[in-house]
TORKOL-4160 file (C-alpha; in steps of 0.2 Angstrom, whole numbers, padded with zeros to 4 digits, m for minus):
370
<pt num="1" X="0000" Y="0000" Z="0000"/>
<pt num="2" X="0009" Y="0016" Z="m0004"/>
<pt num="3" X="0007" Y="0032" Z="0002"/>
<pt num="4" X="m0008" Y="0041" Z="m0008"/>
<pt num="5" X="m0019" Y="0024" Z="m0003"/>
<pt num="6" X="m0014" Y="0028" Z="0015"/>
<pt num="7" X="m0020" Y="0045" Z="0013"/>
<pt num="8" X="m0036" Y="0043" Z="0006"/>
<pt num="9" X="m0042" Y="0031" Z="0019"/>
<pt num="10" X="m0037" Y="0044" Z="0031"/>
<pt num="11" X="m0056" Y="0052" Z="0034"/>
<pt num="12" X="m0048" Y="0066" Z="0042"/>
<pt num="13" X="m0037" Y="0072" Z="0030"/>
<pt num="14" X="m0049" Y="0067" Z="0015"/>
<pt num="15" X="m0060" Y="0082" Z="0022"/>
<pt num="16" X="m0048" Y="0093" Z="0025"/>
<pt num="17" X="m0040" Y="0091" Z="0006"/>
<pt num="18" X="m0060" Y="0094" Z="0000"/>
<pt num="19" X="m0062" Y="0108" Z="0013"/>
<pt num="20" X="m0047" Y="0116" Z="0005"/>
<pt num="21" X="m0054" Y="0112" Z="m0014"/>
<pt num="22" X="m0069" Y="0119" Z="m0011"/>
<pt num="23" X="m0061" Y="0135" Z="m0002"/>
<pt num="24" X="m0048" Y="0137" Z="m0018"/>
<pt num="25" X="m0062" Y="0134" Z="m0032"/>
<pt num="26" X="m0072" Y="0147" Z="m0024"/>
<pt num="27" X="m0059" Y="0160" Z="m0022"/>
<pt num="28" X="m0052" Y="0160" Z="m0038"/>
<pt num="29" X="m0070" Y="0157" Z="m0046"/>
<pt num="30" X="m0075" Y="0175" Z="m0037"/>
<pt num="31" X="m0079" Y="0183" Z="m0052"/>
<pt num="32" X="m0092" Y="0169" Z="m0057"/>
<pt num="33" X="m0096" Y="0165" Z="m0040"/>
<pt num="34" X="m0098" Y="0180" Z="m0032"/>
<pt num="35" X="m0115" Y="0191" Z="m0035"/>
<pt num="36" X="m0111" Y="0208" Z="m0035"/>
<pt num="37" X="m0093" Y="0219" Z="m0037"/>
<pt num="38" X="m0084" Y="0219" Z="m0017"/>
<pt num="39" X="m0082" Y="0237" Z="m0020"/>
<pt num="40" X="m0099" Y="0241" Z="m0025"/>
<pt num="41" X="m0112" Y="0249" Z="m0012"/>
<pt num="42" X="m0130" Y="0248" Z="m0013"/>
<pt num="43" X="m0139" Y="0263" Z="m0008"/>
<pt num="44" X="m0147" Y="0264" Z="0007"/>
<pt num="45" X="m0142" Y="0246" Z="0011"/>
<pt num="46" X="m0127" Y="0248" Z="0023"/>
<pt num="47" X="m0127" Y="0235" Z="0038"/>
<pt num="48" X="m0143" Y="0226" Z="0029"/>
<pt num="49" X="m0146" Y="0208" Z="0038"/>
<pt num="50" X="m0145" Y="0189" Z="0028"/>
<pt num="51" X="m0159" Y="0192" Z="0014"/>
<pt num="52" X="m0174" Y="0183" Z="0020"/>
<pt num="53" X="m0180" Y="0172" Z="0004"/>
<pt num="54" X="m0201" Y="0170" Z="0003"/>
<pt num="55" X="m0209" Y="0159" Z="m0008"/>
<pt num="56" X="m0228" Y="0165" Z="m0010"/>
<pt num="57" X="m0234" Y="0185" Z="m0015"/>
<pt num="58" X="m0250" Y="0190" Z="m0011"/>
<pt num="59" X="m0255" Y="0172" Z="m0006"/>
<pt num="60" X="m0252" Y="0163" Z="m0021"/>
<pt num="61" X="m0234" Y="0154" Z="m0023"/>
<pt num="62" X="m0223" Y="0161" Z="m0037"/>
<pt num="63" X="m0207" Y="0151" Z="m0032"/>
<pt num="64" X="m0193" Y="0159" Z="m0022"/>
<pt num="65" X="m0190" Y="0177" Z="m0021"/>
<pt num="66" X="m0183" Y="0193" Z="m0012"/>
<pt num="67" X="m0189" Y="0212" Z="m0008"/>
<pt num="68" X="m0181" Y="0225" Z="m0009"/>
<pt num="69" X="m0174" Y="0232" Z="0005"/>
<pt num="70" X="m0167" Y="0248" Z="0015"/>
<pt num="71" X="m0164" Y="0252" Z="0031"/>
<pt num="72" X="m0177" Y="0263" Z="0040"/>
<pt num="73" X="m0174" Y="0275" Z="0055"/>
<pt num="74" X="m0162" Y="0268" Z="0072"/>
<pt num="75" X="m0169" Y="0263" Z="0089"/>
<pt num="76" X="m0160" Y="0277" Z="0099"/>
<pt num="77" X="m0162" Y="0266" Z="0113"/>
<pt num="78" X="m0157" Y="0248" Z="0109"/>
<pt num="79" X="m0146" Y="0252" Z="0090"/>
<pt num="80" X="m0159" Y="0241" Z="0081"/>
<pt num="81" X="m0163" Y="0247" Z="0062"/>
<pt num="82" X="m0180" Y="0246" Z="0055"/>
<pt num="83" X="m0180" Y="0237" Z="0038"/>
<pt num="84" X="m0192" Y="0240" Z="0027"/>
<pt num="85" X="m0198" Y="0232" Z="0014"/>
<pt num="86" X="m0206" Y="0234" Z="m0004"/>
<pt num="87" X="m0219" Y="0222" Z="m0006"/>
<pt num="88" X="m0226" Y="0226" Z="m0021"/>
<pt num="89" X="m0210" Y="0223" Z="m0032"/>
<pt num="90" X="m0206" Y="0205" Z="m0029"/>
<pt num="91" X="m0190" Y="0199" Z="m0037"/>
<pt num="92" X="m0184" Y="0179" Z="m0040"/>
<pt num="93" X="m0170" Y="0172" Z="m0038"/>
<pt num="94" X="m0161" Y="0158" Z="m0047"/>
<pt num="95" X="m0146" Y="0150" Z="m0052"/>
<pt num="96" X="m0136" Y="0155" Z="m0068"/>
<pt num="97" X="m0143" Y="0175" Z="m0067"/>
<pt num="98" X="m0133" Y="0188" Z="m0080"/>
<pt num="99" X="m0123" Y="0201" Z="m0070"/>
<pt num="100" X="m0109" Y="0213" Z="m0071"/>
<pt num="101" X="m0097" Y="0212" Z="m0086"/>
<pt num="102" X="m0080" Y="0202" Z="m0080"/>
<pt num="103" X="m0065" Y="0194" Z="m0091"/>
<pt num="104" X="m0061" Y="0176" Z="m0092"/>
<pt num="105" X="m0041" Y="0172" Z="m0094"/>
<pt num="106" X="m0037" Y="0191" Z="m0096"/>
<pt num="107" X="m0020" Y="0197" Z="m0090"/>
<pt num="108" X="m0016" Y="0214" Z="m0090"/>
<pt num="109" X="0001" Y="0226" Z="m0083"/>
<pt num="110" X="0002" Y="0243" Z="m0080"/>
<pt num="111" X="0012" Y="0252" Z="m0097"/>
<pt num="112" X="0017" Y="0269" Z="m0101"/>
<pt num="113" X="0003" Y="0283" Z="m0095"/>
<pt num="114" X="m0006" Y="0285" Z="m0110"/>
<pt num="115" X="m0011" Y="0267" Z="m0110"/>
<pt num="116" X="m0023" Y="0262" Z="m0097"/>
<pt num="117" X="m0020" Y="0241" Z="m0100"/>
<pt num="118" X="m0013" Y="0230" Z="m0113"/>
<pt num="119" X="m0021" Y="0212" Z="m0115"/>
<pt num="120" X="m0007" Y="0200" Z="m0116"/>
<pt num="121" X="m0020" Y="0184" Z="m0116"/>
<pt num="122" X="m0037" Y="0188" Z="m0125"/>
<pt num="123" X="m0051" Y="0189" Z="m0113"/>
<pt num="124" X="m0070" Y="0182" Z="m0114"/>
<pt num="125" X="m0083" Y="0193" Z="m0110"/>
<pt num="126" X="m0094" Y="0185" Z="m0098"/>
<pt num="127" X="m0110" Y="0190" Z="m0088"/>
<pt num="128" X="m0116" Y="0175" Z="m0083"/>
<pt num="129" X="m0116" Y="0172" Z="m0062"/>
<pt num="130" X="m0118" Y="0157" Z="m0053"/>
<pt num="131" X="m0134" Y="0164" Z="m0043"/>
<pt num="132" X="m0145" Y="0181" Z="m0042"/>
<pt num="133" X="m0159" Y="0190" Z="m0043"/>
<pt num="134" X="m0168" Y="0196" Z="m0057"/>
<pt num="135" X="m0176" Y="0213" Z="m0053"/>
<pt num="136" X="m0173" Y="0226" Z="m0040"/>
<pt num="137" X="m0171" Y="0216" Z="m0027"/>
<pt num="138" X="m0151" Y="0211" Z="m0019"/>
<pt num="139" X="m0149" Y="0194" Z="m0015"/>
<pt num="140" X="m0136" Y="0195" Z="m0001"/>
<pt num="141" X="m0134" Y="0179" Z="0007"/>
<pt num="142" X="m0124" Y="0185" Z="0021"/>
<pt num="143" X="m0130" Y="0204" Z="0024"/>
<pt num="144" X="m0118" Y="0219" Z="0019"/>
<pt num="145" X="m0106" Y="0230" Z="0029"/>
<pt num="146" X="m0108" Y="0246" Z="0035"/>
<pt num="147" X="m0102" Y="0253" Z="0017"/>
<pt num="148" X="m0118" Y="0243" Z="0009"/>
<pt num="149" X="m0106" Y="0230" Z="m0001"/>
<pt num="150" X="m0110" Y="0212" Z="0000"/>
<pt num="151" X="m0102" Y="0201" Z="0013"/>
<pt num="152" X="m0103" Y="0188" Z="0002"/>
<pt num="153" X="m0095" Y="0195" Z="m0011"/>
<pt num="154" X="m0080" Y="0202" Z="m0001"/>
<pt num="155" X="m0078" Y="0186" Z="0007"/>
<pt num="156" X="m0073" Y="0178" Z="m0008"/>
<pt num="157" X="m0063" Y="0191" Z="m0015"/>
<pt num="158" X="m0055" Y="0192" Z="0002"/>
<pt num="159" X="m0049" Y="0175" Z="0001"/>
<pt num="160" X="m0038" Y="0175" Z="m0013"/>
<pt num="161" X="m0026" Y="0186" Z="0000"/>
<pt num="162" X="m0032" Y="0175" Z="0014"/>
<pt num="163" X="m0028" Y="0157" Z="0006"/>
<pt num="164" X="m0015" Y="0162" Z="m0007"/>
<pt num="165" X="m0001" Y="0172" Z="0005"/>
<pt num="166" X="0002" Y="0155" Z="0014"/>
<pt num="167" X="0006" Y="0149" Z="m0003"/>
<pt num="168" X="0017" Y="0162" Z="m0007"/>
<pt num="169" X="0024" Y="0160" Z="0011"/>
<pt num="170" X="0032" Y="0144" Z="0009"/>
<pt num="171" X="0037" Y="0147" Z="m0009"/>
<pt num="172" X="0047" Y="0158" Z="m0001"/>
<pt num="173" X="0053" Y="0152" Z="0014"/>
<pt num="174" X="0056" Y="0133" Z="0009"/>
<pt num="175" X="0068" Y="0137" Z="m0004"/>
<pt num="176" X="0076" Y="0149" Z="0007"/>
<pt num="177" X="0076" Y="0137" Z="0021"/>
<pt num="178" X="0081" Y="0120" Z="0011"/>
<pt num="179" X="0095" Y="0129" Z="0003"/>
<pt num="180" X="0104" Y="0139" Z="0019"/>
<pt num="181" X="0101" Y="0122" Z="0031"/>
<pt num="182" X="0109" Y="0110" Z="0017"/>
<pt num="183" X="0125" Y="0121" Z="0014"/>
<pt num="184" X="0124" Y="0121" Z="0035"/>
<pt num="185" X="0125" Y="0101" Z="0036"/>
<pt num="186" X="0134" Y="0100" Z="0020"/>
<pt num="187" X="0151" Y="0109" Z="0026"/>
<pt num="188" X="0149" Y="0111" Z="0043"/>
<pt num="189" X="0164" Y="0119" Z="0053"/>
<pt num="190" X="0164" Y="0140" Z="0054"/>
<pt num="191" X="0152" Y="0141" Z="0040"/>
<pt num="192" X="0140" Y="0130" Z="0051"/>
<pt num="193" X="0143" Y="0139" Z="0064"/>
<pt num="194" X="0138" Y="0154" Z="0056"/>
<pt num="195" X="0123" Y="0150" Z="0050"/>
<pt num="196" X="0116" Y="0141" Z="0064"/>
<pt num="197" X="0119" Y="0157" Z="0077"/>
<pt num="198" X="0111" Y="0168" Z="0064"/>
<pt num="199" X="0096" Y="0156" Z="0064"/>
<pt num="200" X="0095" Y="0155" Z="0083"/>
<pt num="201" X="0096" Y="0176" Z="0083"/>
<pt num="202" X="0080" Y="0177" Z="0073"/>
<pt num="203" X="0072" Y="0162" Z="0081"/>
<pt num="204" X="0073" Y="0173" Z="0097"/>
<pt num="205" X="0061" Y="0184" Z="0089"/>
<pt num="206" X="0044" Y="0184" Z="0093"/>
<pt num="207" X="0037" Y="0184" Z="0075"/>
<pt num="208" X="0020" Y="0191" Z="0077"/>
<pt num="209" X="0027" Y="0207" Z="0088"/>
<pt num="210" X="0042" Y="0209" Z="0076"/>
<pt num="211" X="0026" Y="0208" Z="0061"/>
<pt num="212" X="0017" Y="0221" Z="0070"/>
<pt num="213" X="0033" Y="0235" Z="0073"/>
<pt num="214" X="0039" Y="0233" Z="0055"/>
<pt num="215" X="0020" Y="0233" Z="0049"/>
<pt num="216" X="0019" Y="0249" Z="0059"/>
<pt num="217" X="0033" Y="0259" Z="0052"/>
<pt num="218" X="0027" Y="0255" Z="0033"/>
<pt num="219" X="0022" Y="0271" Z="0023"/>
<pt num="220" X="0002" Y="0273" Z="0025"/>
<pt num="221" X="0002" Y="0276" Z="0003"/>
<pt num="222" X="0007" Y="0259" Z="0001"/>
<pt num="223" X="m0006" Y="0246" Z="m0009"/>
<pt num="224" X="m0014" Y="0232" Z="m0003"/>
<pt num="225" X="m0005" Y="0222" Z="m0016"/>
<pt num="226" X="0013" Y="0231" Z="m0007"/>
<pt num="227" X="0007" Y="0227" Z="0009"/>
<pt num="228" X="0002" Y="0209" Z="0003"/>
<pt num="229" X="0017" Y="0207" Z="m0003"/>
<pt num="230" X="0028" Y="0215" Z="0011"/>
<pt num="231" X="0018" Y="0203" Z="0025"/>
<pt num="232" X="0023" Y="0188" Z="0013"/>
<pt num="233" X="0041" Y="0193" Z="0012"/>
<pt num="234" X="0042" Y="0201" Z="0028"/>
<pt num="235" X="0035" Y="0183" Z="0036"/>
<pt num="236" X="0047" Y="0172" Z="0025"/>
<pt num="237" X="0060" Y="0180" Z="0030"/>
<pt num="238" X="0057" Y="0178" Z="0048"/>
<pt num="239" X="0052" Y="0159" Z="0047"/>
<pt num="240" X="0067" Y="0152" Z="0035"/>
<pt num="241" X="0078" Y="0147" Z="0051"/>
<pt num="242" X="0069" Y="0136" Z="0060"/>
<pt num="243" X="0067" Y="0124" Z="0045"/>
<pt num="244" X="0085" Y="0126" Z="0040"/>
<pt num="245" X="0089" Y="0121" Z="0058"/>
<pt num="246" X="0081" Y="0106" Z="0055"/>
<pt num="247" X="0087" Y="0104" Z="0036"/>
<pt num="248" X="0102" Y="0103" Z="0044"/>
<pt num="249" X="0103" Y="0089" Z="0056"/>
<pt num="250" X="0096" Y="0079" Z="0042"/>
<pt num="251" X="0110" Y="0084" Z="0030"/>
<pt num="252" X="0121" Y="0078" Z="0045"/>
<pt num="253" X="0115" Y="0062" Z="0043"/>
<pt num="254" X="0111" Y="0060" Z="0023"/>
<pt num="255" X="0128" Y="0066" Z="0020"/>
<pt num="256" X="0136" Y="0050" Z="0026"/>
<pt num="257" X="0130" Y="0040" Z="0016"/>
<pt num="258" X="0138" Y="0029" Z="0002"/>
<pt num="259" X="0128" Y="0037" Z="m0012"/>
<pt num="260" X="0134" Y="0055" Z="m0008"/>
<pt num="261" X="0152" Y="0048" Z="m0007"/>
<pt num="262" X="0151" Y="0042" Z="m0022"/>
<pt num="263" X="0146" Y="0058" Z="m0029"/>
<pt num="264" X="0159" Y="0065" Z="m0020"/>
<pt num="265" X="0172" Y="0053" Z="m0026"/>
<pt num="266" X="0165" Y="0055" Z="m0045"/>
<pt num="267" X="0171" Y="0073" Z="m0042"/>
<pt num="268" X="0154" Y="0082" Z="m0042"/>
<pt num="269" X="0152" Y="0100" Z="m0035"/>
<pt num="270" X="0146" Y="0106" Z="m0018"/>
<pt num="271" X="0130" Y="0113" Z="m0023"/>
<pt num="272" X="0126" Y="0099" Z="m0035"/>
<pt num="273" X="0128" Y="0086" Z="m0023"/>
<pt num="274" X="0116" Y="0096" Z="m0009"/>
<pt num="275" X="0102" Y="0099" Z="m0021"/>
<pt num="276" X="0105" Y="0085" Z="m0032"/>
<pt num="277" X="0107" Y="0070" Z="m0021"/>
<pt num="278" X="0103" Y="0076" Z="m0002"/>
<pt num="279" X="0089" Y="0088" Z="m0001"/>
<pt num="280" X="0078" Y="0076" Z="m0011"/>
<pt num="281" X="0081" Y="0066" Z="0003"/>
<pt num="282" X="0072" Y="0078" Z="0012"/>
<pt num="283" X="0054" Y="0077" Z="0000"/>
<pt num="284" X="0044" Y="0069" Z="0015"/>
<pt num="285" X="0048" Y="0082" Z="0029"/>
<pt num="286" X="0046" Y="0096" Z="0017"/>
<pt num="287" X="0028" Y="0092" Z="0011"/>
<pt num="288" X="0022" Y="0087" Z="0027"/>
<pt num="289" X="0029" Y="0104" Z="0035"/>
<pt num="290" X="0025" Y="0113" Z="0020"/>
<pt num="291" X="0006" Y="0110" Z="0023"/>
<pt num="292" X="0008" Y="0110" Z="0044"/>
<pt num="293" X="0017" Y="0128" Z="0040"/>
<pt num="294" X="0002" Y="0137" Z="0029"/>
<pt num="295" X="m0010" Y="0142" Z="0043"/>
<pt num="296" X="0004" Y="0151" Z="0051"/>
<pt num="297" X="0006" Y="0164" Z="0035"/>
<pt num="298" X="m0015" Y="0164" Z="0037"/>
<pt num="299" X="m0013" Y="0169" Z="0052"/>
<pt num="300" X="m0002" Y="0182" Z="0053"/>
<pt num="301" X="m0012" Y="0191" Z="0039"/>
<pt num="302" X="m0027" Y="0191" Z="0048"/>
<pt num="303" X="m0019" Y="0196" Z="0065"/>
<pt num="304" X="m0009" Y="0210" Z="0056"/>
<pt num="305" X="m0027" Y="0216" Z="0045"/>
<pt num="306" X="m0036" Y="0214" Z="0062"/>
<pt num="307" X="m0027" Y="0227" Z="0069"/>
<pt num="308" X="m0027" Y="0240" Z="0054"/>
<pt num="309" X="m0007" Y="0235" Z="0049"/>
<pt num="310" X="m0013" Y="0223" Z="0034"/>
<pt num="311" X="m0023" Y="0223" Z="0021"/>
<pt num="312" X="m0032" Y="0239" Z="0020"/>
<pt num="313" X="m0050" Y="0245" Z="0016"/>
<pt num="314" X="m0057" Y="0246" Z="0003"/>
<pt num="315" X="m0049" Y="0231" Z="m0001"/>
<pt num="316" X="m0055" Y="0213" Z="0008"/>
<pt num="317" X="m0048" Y="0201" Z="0016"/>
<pt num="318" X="m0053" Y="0191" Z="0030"/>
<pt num="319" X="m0043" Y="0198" Z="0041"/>
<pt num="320" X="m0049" Y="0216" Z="0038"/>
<pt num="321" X="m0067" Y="0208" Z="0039"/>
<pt num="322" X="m0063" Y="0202" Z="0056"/>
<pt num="323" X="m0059" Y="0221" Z="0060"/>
<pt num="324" X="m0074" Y="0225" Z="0066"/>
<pt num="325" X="m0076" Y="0212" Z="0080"/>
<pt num="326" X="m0069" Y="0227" Z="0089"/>
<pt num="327" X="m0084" Y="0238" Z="0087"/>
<pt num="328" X="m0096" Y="0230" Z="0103"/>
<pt num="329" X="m0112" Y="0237" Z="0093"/>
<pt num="330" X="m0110" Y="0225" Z="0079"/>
<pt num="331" X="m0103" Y="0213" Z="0087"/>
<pt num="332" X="m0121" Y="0211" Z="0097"/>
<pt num="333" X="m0132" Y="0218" Z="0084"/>
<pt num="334" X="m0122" Y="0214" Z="0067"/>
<pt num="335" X="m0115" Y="0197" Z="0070"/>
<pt num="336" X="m0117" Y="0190" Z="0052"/>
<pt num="337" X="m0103" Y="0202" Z="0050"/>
<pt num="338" X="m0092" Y="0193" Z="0060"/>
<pt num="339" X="m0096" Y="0173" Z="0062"/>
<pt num="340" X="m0091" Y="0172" Z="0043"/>
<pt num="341" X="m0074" Y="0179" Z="0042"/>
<pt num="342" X="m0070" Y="0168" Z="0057"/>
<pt num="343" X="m0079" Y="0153" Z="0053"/>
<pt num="344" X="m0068" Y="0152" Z="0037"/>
<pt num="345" X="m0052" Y="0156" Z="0045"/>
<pt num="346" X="m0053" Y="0143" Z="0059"/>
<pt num="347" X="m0059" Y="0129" Z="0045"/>
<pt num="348" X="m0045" Y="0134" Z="0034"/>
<pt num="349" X="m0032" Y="0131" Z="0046"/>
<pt num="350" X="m0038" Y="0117" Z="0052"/>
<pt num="351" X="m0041" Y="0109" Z="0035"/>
<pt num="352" X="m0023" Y="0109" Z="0033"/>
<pt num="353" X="m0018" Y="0103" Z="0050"/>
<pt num="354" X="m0029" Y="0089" Z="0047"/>
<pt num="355" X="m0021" Y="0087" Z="0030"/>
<pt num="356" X="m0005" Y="0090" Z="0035"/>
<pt num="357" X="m0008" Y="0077" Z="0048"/>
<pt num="358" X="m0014" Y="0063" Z="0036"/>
<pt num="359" X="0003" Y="0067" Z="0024"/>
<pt num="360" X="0012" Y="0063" Z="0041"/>
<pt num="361" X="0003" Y="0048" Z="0042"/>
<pt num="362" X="0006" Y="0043" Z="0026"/>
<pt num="363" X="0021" Y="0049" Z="0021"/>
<pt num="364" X="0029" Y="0037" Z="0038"/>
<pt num="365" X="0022" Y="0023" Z="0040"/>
<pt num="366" X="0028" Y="0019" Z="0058"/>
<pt num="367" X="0019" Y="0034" Z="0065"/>
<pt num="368" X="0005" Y="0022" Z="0062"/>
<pt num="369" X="0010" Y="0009" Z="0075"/>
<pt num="370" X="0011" Y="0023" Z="0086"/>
């Protein structure tokens, strides 16, 4: 029975592997998924509840379908809004509804000022959605925010920063970290001792404080995608030494053996040798803390945008989205603001603990005689 056998009569690790395929899918299906545009408010439709679907108007059933709906005048005393409803325009709703205009397989860069974009890929126009409403009415399955957009929307957009800055994270890291532990092992002496000293230094730092004071200094003007990109590099750079660390005392070990020395005898180089011969050696640890090493970047992200030193508004991300826990009044009276954000934070990282768990499993079989 090889590994992938093991792994898929692991339950656990089966759900989180199709927990995290459904998560991806939708993320980077936004534009077809996702109703309305995250940037787009309704008017007079801030803070607006989970749309409530009914299925008969004026006693006779017409199938399902929505009001339109606004928010009236604010109980001064308890903070609840009045919604009102239009009864007489009812709206259905359905799957497979035409919406705004998107591009399929487009990509587009930045040139000189007087061009605004420059297709490299044709795109197809599409304006075909997965769900919505035809008519006045805005289907918004999970209420909107206190700008009017729809949560629903902006959670899937959100997640592409969410899911996708692990995955940058260790695209970062793990090169960094396989290459710096295996010259470590590989040579060992003052070179060793080097390394490993500098690796202790920045595994002293507390990385989600040292996150915070260099989030802190950044320039306010920078863009989400700088600050995206600064929190990946920034986390990478900070999380290389422990994997190296252990990199190395496997080197240790693999470079003993009568394969390597007969690289070495055959008169190949240094370099070659390590990422020829040993780090392979290392496939098994690297996927299994590869995938165990993912929430971590999630995290950080959504503690850093939590605290207004992330991802920045107008732009979503979970972590942004989770903000507004900090406001008591829609904590109590808004909590479909809140519960989703969170919900899909805490099921992504656990998905991949529990995946990274099964790839453990799997990967070592003696952990299952354990």
């Amino acid at each position: 029975m090889n590994w992938w056998q093991r792994l898929k009569k692991n339950p656990l690790a089966r759900f989180g592997a199709i927990l995290l395929l459904v998560f991806y899918i939708s993320v980077i299906a936004a534009d077809f998924i996702a109703p309305y545009d995250p940037y787009e408010s309704q008017p007079n439709g801030s803070l607006l509840p989970p749309t409530s679907i009914y299925w008969s108007h004026s006693g006779q059933f017409i199938g399902p379908h929505i009001y339109p709906t606004t928010q009236g005048d604010t109980n001064i005393e308890t903070g609840e809004r009045k919604l009102i409803l239009n009864f007489k325009k009812p709206s259905p709703v359905s799957l497979f509804v035409t919406g705004r205009e998107y591009k399929l397989f487009k990509l587009s860069l930045p040139l000189p000022p007087k061009w605004d974009e420059v297709t490299i890929i044709p795109g197809i126009s599409l304006n075909l959605h997965l769900f919505g409403s035809k008519g006045e009415a805005k289907w918004n399955i999970l209420g909107t925010d206190e700008q009017g957009r729809d949560q629903f929307s902006r959670l899937l957009y959100g997640g592409r920063i969410s899911l996708f800055i692990g995955i940058f994270g260790i695209i970062i890291t793990y090169p960094l970290g396989l290459l710096i532990g295996g010259i470590s092992g590989y040579f060992g002496g003052v070179i060793d001792s080097v390394i490993m000293r500098l690796a202790e230094v920045l595994m002293t730092f507390p990385s989600i404080y040292l996150l915070v004071a260099l989030s802190g200094v950044l320039s306010p003007q920078l863009t989400s995608t700088q600050r995206f990109l600064l929190i990946v590099v920034i986390t990478s750079v900070i999380s290389w030494a422990g994997l190296a660390r252990v990199i190395r005392g496997q080197v240790l070990s693999i470079k003993e053996r009568e394969f390597v020395q007969a690289a070495q005898a055959m008169g190949g180089k240094p370099i070659y040798i390590i990422l020829r011969h040993i780090l392979p050696q290392t496939a098994s640890y690297v996927v299994i803390s590869a995938t165990l090493s993912i929430p971590s970047f999630i995290g950080a992200e959504a503690v850093l945008s939590l605290i207004g030193l992330g991802i920045q508004q107008p732009d979503p991300s979970w972590g942004n989205m989770l903000s507004l826990a900090s406001n008591a009044s829609i904590l109590i009276l808004q909590p479909w603001l809140i519960w989703p954000p969170a919900v899909l934070i805490v099921l992504t990282v656990l998905a991949f603990n529990l995946l990274g768990d099964g790839l453990r499993d799997a990967l070592d079989p003696r952990s299952l005689q354990r």
